[in-house]
DRENTORKOL-3810 file (N, C-alpha, C; in nm, 4 decimals):
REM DRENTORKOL-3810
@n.u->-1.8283; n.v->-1.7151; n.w->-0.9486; ca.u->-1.8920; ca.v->-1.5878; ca.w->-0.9230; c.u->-1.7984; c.v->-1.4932; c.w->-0.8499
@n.u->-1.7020; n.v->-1.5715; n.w->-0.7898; ca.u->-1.6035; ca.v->-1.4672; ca.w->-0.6696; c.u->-1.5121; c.v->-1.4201; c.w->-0.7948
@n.u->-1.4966; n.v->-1.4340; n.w->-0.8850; ca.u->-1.3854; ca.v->-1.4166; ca.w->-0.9811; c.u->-1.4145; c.v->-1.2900; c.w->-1.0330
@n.u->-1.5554; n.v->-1.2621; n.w->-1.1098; ca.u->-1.6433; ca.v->-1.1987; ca.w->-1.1518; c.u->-1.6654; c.v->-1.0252; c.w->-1.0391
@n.u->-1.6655; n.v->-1.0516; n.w->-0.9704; ca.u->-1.7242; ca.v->-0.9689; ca.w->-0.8385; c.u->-1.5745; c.v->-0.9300; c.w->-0.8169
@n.u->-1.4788; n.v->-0.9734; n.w->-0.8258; ca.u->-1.2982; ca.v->-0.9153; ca.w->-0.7925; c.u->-1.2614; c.v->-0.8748; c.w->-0.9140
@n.u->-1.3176; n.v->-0.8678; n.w->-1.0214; ca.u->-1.2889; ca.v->-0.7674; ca.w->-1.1197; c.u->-1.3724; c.v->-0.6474; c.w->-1.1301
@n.u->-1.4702; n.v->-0.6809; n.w->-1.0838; ca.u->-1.5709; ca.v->-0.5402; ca.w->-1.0963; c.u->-1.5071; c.v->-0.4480; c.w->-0.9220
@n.u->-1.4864; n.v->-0.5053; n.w->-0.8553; ca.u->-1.4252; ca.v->-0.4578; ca.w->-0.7519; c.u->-1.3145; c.v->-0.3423; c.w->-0.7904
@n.u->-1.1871; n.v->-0.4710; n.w->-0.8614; ca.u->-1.0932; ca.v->-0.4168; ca.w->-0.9135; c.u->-1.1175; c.v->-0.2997; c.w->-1.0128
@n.u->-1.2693; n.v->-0.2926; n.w->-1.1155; ca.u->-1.2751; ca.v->-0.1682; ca.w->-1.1843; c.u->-1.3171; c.v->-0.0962; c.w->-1.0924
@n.u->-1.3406; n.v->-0.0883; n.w->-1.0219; ca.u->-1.4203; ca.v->0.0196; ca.w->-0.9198; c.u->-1.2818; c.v->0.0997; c.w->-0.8548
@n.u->-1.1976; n.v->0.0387; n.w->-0.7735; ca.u->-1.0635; ca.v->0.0700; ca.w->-0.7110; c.u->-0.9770; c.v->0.1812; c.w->-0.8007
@n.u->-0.9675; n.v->0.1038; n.w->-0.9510; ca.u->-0.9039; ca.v->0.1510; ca.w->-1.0461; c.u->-0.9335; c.v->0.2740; c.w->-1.0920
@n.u->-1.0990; n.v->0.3267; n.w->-1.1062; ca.u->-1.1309; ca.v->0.3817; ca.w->-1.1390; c.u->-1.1216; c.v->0.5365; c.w->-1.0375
@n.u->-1.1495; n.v->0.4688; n.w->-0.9105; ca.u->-1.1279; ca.v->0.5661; ca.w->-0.7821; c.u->-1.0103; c.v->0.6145; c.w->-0.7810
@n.u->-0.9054; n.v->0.5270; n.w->-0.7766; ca.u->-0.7396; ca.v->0.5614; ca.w->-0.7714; c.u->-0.7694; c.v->0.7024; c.w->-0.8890
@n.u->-0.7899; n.v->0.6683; n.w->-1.0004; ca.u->-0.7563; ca.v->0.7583; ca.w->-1.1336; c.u->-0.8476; c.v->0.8583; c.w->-1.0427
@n.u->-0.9389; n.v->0.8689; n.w->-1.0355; ca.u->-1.0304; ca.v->1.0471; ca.w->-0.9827; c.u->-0.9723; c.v->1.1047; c.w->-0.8994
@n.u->-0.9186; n.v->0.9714; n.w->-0.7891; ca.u->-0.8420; ca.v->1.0713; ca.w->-0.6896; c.u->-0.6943; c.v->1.1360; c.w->-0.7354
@n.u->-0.6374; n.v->1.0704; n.w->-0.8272; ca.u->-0.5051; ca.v->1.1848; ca.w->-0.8579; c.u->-0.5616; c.v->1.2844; c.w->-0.9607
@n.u->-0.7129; n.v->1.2436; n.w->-1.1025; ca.u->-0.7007; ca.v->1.3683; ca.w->-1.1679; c.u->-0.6597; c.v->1.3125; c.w->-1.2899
@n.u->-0.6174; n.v->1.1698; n.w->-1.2843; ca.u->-0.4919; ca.v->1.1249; ca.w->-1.3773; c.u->-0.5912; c.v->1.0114; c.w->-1.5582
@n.u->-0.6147; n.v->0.9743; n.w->-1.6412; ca.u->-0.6619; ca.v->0.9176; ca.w->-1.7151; c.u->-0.5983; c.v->0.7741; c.w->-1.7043
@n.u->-0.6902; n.v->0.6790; n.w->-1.7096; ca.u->-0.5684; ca.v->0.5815; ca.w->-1.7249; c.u->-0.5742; c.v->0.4707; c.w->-1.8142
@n.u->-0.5038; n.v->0.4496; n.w->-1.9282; ca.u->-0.4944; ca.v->0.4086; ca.w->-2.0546; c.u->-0.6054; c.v->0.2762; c.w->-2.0595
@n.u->-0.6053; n.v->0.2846; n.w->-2.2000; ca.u->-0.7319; ca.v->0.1456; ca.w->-2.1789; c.u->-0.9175; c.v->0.1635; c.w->-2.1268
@n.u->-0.8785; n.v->0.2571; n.w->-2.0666; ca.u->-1.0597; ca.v->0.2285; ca.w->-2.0371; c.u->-1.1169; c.v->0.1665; c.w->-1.9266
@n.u->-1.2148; n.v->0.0875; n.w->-1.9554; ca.u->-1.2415; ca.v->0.0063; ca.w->-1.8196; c.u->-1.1336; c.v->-0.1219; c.w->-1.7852
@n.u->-1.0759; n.v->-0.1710; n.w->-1.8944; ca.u->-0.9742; ca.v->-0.2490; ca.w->-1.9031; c.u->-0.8707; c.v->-0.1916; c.w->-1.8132
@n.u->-0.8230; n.v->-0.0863; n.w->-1.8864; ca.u->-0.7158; ca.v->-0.0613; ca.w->-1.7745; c.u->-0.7750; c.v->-0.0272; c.w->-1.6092
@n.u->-0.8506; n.v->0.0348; n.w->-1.6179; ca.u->-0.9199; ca.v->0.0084; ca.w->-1.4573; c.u->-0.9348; c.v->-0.1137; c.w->-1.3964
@n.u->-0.9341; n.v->-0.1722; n.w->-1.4628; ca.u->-0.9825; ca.v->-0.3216; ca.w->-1.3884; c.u->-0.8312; c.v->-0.3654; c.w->-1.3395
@n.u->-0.7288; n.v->-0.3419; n.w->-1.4552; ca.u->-0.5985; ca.v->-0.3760; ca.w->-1.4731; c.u->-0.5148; c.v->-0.3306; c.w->-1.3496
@n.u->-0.5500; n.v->-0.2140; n.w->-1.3157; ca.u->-0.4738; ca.v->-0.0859; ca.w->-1.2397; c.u->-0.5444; c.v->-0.1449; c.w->-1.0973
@n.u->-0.6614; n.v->-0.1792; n.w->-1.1263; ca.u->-0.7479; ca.v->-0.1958; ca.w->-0.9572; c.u->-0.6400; c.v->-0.3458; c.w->-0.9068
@n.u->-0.6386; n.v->-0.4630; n.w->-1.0148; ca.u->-0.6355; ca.v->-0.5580; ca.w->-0.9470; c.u->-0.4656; c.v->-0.6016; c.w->-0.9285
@n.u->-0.3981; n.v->-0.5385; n.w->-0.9987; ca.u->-0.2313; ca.v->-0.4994; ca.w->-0.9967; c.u->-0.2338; c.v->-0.4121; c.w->-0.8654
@n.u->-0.3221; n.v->-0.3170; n.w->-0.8226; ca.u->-0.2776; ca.v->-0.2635; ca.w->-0.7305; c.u->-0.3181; c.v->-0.3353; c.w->-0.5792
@n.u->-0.3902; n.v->-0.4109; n.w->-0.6111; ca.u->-0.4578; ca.v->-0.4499; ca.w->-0.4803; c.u->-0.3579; c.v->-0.5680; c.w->-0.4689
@n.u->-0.2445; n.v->-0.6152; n.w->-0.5769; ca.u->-0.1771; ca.v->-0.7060; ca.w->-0.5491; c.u->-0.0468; c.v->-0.6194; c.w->-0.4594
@n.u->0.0161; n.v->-0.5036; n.w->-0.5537; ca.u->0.1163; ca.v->-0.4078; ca.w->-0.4953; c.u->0.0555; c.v->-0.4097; c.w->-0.3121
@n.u->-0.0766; n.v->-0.3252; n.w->-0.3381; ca.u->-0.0898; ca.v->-0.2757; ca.w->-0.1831; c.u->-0.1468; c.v->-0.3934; c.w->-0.0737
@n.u->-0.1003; n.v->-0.5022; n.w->-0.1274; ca.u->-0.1352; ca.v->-0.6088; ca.w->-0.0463; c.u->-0.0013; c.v->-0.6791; c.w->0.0198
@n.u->0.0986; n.v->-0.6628; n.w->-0.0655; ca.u->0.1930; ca.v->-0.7104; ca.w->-0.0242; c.u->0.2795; c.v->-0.5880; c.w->0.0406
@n.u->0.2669; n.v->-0.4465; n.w->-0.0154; ca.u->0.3472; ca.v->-0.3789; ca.w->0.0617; c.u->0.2427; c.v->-0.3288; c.w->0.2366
@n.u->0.1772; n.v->-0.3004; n.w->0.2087; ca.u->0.0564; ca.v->-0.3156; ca.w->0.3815; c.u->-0.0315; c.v->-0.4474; c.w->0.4297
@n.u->0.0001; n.v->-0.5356; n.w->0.3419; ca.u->-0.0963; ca.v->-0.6481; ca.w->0.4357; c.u->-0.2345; c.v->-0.6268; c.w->0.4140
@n.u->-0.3256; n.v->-0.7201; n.w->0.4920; ca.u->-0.4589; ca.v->-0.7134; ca.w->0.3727; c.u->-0.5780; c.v->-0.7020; c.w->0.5194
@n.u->-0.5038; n.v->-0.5585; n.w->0.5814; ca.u->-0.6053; ca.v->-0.4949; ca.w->0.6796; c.u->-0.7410; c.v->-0.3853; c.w->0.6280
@n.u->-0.8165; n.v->-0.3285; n.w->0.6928; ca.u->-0.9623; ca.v->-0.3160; ca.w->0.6580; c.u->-1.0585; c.v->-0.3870; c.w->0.6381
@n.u->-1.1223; n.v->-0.3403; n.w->0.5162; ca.u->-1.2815; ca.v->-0.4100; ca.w->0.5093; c.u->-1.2034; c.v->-0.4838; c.w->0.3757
@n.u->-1.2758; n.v->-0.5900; n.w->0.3612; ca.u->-1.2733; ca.v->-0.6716; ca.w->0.1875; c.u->-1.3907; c.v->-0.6626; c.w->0.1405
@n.u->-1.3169; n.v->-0.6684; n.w->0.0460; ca.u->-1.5283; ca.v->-0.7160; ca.w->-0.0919; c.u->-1.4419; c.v->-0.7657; c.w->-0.1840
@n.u->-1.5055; n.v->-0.8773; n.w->-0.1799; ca.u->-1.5055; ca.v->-0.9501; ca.w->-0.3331; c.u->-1.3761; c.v->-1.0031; c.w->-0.2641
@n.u->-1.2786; n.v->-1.0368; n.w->-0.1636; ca.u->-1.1877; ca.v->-1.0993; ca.w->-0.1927; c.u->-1.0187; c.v->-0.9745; c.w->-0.2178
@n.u->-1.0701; n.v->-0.8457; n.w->-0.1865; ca.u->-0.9810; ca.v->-0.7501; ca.w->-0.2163; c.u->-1.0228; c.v->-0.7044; c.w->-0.0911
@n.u->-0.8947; n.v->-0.6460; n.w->-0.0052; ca.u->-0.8826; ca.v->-0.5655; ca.w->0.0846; c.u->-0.8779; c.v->-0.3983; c.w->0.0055
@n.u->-1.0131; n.v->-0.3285; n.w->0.0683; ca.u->-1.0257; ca.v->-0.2120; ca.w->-0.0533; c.u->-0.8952; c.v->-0.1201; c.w->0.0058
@n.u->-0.8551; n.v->-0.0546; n.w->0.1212; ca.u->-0.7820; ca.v->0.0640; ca.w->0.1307; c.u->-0.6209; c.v->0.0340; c.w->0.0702
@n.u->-0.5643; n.v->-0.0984; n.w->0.1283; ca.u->-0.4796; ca.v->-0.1464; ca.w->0.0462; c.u->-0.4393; c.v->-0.1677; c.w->-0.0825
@n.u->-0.5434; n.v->-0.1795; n.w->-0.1444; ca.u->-0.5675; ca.v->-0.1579; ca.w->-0.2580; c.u->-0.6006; c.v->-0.0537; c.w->-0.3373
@n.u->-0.6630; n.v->0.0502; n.w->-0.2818; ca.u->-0.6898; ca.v->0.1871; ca.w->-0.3043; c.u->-0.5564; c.v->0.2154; c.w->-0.3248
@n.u->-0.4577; n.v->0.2027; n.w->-0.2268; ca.u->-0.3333; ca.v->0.2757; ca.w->-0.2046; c.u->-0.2318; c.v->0.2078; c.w->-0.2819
@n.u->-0.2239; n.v->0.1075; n.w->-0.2798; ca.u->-0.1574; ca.v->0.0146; ca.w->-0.4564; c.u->-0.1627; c.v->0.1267; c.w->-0.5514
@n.u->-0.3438; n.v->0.0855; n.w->-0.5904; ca.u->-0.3819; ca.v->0.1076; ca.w->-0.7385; c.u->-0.3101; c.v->0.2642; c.w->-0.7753
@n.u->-0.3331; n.v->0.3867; n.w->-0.6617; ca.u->-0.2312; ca.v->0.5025; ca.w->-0.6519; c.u->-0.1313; c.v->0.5053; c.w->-0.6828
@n.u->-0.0349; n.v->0.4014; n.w->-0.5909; ca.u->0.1370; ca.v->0.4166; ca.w->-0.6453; c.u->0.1567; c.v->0.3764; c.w->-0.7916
@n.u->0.0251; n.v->0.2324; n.w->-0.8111; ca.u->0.0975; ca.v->0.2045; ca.w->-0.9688; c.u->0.0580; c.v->0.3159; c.w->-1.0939
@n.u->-0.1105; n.v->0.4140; n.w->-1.0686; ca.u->-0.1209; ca.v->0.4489; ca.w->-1.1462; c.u->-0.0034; c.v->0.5738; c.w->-1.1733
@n.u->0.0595; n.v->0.6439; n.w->-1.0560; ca.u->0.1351; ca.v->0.7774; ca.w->-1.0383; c.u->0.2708; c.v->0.6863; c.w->-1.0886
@n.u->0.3487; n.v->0.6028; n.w->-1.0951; ca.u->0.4741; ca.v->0.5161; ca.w->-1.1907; c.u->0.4482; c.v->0.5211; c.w->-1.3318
@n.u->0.2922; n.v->0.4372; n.w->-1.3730; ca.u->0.2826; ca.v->0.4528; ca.w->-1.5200; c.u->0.2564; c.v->0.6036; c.w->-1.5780
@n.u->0.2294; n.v->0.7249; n.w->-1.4804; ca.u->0.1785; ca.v->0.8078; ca.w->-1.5535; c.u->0.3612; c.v->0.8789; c.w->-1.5540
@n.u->0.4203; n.v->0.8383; n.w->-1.4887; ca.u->0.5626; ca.v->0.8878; ca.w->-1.4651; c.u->0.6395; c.v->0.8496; c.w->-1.5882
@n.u->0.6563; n.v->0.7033; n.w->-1.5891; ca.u->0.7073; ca.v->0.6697; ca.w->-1.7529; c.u->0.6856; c.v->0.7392; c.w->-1.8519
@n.u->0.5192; n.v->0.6857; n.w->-1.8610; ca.u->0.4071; ca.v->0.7633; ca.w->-1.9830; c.u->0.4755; c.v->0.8957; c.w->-2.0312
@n.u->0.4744; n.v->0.9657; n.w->-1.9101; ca.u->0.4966; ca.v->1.1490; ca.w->-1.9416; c.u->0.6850; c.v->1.1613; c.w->-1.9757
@n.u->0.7629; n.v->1.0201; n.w->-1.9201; ca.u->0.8992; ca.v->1.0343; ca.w->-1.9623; c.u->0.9037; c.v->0.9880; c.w->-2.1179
@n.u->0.8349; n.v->0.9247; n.w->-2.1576; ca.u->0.8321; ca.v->0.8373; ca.w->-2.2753; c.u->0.8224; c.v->0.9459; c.w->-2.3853
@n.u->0.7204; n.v->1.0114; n.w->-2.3769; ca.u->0.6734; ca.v->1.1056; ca.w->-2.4677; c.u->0.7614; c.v->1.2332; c.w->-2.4764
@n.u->0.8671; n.v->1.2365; n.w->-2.3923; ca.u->0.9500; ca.v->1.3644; ca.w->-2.4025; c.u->1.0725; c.v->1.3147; c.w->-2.5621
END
């Protein structure tokens, strides 16, 4: 059940990260989930796994992950296509 509840977490994060830059992020809820739980790995190891948790994810750390990775892929993305 903890597995379950850290992906819906992770879509939730993912999904927040994307509103707060403005940004789309490929895939759907997939990639939200993708972006939430990649980032909560990024912002776990680059800040440590201070705040509140749910589900097993430290959310602000992870908030702030899921940010840097989505603003890199949208960086490629937009280099790719030139």
């Amino acid at each position: 059940m903890g597995f379950i509840i850290m992906i819906i977490v992770g879509g939730l994060i993912g999904w927040l990260a994307g509103a707060i830059l403005g940004k789309d992020i490929p895939g759907g809820i997939l990639g939200n989930i993708i972006a939430g739980l990649i980032g909560s790995f990024i912002g776990g190891k680059l800040l440590g796994t201070w705040g509140p948790v749910l589900g097993g994810v430290p959310i602000i750390p992870a908030l702030i992950g899921a940010i840097v990775l989505i603003l890199i892929v949208s960086f490629i993305l937009k280099a790719l296509r030139k």
